[in-house]
C-alpha positions in Angstrom: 34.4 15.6 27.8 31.4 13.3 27.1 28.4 15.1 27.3 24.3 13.1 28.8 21.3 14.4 28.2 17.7 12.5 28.7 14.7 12.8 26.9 11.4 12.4 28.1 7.2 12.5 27.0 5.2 13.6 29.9 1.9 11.6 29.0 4.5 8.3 30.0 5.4 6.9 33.8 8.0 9.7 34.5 8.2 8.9 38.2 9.5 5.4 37.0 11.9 6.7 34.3 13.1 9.2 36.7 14.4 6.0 38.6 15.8 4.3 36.3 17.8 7.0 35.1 18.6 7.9 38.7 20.5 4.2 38.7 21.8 4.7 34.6 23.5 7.7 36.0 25.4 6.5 38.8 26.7 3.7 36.0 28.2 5.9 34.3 29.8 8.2 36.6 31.7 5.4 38.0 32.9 4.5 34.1 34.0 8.4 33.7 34.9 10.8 35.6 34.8 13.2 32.4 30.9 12.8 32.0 29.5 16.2 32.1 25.3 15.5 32.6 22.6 17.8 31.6 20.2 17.2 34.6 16.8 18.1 33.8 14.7 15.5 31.8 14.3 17.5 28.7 10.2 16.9 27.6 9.8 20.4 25.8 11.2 23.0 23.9 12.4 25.5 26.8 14.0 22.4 28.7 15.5 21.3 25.0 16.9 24.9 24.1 18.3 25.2 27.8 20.3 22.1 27.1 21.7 23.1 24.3 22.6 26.4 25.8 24.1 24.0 28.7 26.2 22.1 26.1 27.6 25.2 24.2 29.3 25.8 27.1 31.7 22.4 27.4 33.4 20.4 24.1 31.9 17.6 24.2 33.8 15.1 22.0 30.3 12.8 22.3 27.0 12.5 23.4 25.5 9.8 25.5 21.5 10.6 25.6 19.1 8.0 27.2 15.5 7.3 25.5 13.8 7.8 29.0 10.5 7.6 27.5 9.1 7.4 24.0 9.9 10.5 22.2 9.5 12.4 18.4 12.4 12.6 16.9 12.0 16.5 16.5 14.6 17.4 19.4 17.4 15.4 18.8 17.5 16.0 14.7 18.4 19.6 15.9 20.5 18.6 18.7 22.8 16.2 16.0 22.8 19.0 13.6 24.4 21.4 15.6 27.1 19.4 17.7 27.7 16.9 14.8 29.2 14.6 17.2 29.0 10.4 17.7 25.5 9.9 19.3 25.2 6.6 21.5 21.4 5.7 22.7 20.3 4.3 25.6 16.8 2.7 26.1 15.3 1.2 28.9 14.0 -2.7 29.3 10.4 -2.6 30.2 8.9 -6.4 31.9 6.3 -7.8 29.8 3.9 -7.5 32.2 0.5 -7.1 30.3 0.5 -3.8 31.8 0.9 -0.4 30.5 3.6 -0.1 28.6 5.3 2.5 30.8 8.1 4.2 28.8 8.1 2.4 25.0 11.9 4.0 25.2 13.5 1.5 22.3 10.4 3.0 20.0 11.4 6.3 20.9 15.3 5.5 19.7 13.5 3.2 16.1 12.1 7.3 15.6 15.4 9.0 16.2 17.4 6.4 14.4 15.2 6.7 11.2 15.2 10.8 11.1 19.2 10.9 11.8 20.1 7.8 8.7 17.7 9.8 6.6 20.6 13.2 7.0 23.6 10.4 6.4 23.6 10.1 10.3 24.6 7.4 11.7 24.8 6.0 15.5 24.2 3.4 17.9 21.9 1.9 20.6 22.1 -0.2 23.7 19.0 -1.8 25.7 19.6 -1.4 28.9 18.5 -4.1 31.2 19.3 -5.5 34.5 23.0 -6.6 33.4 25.1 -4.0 34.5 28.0 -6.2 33.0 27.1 -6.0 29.8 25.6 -2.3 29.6 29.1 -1.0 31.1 31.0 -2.8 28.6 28.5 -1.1 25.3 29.2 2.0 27.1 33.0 2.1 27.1 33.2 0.8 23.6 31.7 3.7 22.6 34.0 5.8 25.0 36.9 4.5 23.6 36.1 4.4 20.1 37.6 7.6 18.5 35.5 7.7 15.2 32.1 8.2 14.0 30.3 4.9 13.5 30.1 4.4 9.7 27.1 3.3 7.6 26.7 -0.7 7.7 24.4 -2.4 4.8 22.3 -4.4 7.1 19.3 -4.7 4.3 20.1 -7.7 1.8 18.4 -7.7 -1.5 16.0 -10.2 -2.4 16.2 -11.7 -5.8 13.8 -12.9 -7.6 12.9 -16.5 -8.0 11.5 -18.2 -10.9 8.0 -18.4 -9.2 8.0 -14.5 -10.0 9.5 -14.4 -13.3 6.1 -14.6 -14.9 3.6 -14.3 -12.6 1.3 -10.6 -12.7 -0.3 -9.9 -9.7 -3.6 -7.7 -10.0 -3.1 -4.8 -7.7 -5.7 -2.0 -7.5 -4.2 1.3 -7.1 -5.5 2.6 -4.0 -7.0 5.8 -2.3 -6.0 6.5 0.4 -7.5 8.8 2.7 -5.1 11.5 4.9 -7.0 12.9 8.2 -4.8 15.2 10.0 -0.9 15.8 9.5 1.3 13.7 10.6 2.5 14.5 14.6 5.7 17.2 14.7 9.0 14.9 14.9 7.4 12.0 13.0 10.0 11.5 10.0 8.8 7.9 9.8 5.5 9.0 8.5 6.5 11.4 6.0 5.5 10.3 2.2 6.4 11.6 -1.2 3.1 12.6 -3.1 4.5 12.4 -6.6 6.5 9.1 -5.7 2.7 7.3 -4.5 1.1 8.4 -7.9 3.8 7.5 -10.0 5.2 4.0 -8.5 1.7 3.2 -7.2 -0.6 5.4 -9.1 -2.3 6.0 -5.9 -4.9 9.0 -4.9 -4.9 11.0 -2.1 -7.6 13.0 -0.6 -6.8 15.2 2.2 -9.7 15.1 4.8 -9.1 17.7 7.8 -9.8 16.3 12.0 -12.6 19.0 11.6 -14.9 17.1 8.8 -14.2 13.4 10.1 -15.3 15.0 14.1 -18.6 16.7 12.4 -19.4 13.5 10.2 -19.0 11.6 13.3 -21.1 14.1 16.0 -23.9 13.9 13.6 -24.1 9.8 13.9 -27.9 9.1 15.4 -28.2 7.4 19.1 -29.8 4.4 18.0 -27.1 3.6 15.6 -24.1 4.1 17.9 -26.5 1.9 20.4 -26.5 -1.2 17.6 -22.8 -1.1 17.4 -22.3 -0.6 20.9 -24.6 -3.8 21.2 -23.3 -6.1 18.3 -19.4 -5.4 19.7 -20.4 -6.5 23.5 -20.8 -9.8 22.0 -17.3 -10.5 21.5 -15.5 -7.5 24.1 -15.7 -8.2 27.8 -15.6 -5.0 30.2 -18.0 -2.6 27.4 -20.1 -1.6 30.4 -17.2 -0.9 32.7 -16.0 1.9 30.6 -17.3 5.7 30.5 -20.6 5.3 28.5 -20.4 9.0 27.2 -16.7 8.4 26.0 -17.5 5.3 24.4 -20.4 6.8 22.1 -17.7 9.3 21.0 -15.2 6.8 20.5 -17.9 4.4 18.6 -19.3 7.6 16.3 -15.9 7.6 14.9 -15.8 4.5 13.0 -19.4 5.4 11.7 -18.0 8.7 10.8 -14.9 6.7 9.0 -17.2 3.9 7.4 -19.3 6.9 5.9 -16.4 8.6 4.4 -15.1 5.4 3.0 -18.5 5.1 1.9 -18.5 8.7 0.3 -15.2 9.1 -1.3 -14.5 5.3 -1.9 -11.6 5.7 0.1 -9.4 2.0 0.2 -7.2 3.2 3.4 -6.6 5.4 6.0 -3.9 7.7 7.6 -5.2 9.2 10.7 -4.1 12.0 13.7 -4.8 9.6 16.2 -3.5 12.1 19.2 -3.5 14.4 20.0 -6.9 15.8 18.9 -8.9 13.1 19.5 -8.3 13.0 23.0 -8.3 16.6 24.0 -10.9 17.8 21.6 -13.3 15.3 20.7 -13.0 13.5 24.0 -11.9 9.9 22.9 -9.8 7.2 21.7 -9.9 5.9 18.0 -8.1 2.9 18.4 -10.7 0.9 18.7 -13.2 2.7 15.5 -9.7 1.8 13.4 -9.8 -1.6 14.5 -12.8 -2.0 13.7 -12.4 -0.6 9.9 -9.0 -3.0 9.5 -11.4 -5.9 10.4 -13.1 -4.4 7.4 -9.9 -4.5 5.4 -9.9 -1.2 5.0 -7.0 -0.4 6.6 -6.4 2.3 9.4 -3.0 3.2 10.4 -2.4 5.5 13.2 -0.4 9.1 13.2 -1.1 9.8 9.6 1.5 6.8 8.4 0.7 6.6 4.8 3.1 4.7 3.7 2.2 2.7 7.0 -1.4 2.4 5.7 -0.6 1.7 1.8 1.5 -1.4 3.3 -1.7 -2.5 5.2 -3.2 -2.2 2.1 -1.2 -4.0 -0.2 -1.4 -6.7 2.3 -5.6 -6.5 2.5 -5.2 -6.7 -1.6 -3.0 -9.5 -1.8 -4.1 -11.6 1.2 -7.3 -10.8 1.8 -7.4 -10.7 5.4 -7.0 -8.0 7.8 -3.5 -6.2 8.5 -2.2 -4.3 11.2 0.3 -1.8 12.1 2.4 -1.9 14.7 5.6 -0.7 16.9 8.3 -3.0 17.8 8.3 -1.8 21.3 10.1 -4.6 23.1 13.3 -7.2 22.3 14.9 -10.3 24.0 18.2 -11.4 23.7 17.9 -14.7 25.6 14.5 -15.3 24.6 15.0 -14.9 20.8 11.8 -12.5 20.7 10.3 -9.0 19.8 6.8 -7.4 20.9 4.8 -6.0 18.4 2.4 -3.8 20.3 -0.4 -0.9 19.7 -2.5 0.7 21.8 -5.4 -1.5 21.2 -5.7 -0.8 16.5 -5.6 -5.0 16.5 -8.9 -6.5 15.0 -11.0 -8.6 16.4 -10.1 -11.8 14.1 -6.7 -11.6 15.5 -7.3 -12.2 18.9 -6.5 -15.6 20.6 -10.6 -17.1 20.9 -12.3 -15.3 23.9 -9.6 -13.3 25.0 -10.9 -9.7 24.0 -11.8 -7.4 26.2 -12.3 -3.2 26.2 -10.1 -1.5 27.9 -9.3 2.9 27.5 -5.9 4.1 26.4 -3.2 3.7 28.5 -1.5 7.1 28.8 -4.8 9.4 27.9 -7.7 6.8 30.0 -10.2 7.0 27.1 -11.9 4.3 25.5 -12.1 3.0 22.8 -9.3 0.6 22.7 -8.9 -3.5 22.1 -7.2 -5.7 24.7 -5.9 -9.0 23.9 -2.8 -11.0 22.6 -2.6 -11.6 19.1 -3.1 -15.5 18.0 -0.4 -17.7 17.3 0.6 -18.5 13.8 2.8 -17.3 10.5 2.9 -13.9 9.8 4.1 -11.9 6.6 5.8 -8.7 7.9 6.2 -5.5 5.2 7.1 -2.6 5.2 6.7 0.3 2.1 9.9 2.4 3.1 11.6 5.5 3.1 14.9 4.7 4.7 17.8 6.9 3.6 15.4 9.0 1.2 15.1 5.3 -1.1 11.8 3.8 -1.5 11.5 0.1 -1.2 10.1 -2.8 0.1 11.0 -4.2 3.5 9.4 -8.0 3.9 10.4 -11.0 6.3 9.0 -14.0 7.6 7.8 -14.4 11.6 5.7 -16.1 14.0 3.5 -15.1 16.7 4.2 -17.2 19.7 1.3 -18.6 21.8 2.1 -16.4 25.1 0.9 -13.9 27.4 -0.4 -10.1 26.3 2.7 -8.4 26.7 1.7 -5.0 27.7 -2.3 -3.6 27.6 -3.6 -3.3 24.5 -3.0 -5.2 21.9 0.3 -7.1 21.1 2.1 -10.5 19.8 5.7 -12.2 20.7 7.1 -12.4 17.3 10.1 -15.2 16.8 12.1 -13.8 13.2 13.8 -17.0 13.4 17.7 -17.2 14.4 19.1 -14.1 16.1 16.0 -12.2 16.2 17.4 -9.7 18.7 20.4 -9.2 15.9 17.4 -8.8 13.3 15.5 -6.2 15.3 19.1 -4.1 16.1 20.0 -4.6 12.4 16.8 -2.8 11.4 16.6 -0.4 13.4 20.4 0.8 12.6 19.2 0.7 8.7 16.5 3.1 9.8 13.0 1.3 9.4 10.3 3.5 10.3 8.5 2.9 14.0 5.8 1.1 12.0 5.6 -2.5 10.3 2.3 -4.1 9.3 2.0 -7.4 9.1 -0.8 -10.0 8.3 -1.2 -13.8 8.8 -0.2 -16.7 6.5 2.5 -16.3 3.5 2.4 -13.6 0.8 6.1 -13.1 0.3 6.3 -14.3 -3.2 3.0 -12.3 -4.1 4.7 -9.0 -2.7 8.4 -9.9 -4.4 6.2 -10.3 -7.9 4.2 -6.7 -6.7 7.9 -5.7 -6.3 9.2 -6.5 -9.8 5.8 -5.1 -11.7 6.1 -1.9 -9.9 10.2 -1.7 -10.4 10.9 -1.8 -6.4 13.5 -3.1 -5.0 12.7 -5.5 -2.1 15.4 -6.6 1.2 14.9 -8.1 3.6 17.4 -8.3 7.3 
């Protein structure tokens, strides 16, 4: 028996995933009759404790689940460890509209991939799109295939060249300021605190949601009214949005300039969600967009290890960085979508194309809108896959095209086989989040690799 379970976030489109599992489902019941489905869209603990319950009851020799939706990765690192059985994911192909990004499913599997590889787990994915052909032939591969799918070294090791062999690169050990705890389910963001001060000799100071939403109550009017003024000039659609919401939102990156300010903190990790929304009424997407135009970076859901890669790229290129998901791949296009909710800065922006927009599943503001400029990108990556710190780094290029999806977000070309590139990562467990900054520092970040006894890969 092969056991199907779907998992689901309810602040995405479930009406729409709902259909699309409704046609996923009669695909596979016409490939195997021995496909025993767990019905219910499992979005929470009860639902997720009733499946197991569900799949106590029948040996299943594997487990199909579908990515319906962005999800932690909280659910199925207990699921796995209990059944220990061959996991195949399914995600969902999402048009790039320049829309909301409805289900962000393939981002959902990068999180489950990342947690399972770091327990010696090891599985596979398909993106399912229109081609029924090709989906039905993943899926009975993996039906037919009797053993557990083994660990592949996709990562190659980067050696260095003689460009490095001498040079020093000056790198200041950063501070890096930690607001919140990272979201439940979020292995990607995890970080070793004795690892940061020893390889990077980096500080922490732990700043509670509390302090930064006092700092930032406390802003005066008039101020919030300057900023609100000076960033009309370059975003269209500021006076469309709720004026109330966007004071919060703005008194937020005056709260975060005045604790950079305070504790001459270099970069931030931030609880983006879900406390800013539901308790201090806002987004801050746009208040850490505005601090990575400062170069002080800002990356969202506490990623520090997300936020010291934005960093070392500020340090060694001195231009803005961003973080981002890969949320999107194309096999006959030869692209990826980097995409956030609206974190870009403003520099990055294709010329007159900003506008303001509010978040796409909580309808707040703050948040950019635009498509990220064409042009060379350096894209990095400190990591923890398997447990091992390193350096992930490759080479891309934004395409001149179309926003993707609202918010902010590029078409990325890795050269050949991009769509083999993305898998490939993803299946050597890359956290959810790469940053990435324009023009060419890979030689500067393989030298930062050697002084601070790193290995660096690449895909």
């Amino acid at each position: 028996m092969i056991g199907c379970l779907s998992l689901a976030r309810e602040t995405f489109d479930i009406e729409f995933a709902k259909k699309k599992l409704v046609k996923t489902k009669k695909i596979l019941k016409k490939l195997n009759k021995n496909i025993s489905f767990f019905d219910d869209l499992i979005t929470n603990d009860k639902i997720g404790e009733e499946a197991v319950n569900f799949f106590n009851k029948i040996n299943c020799s594997r487990f199909i689940v579908i990515q319906s939706t962005f999800t932690d990765a909280k659910f199925i690192s207990s699921f796995v460890k209990k059944f220990k059985k061959p996991i195949l994911f399914v995600s969902f192909k999402e048009k790039r509209t320049g829309g909301r990004l409805r289900l962000n499913s393939l981002c959902g599997i990068n999180l489950g991939l990342h947690a399972l590889i770091k327990n010696k787990f090891y599985s596979n994915f398909i993106i399912h799109s229109n081609n029924e052909e090709a989906f039905t032939k993943e899926v009975l591969k993996f039906i037919k295939n009797k053993i557990f799918f083994k660990k592949i070294n996709y990562f190659k090791k980067l050696p260095n060249s003689k460009k490095i062999q001498k040079k020093s690169i000056e790198f200041k050990q950063p501070k890096i300021g930690i607001i919140g705890e990272r979201p439940e389910g979020f292995d990607t963001c995890d970080f070793n605190s004795k690892e940061l001060k020893n390889k990077f000799n980096a500080k922490l100071a732990n700043i509670n949601l509390e302090k930064l939403f006092d700092i930032s109550s406390n802003i005066e009017k008039k101020t919030i009214n300057l900023t609100k003024k000076n960033i009309s000039n370059n975003l269209k659609n500021i006076n469309k949005l709720n004026q109330k919401e966007l004071n919060k939102s703005i008194s937020l990156f005056h709260g975060l300039e005045k604790l950079h300010e305070k504790q001459k903190i270099d970069a931030f990790a931030v609880r983006c969600w879900p406390e800013m929304f539901t308790e201090y009424g806002c987004a801050s997407c746009g208040p850490m967009a505005m601090m990575n135009e400062k170069k002080i970076s800002a990356a969202c859901e506490a990623d520090v290890l997300g936020s010291l890669s934005c960093n070392i790229l500020n340090q060694l290129n001195n231009k803005p960085a961003l973080l981002v998901d890969i949320v999107d791949v194309d096999e006959k296009d030869n692209t990826t979508v980097f995409w956030h909710c609206g974190l870009a800065p403003l520099s990055m922006a294709e010329k007159n194309t900003p506008s303001a927009t509010v978040h796409s599943n909580r309808r707040k503001p703050l948040l950019h809108n635009f498509a990220f400029k064409a042009g060379e990108i350096t894209i990095f990556r400190v990591s923890k896959s398997e447990n091992k710190l390193k350096f992930i780094l490759m080479r891309g290029k934004v395409l001149k095209r179309k926003n993707s999806f609202s918010g902010t977000s590029g078409v990325i070309s890795l050269g050949p086989n991009t769509f083999k590139k993305i898998k490939n990562l993803f299946l050597s467990g890359l956290e959810h989040h790469v940053s990435f900054t324009y023009g060419d520092v890979i030689e500067d970040i393989k030298s930062l690799g050697k002084q601070l006894r790193i290995p660096t890969y690449t895909i």
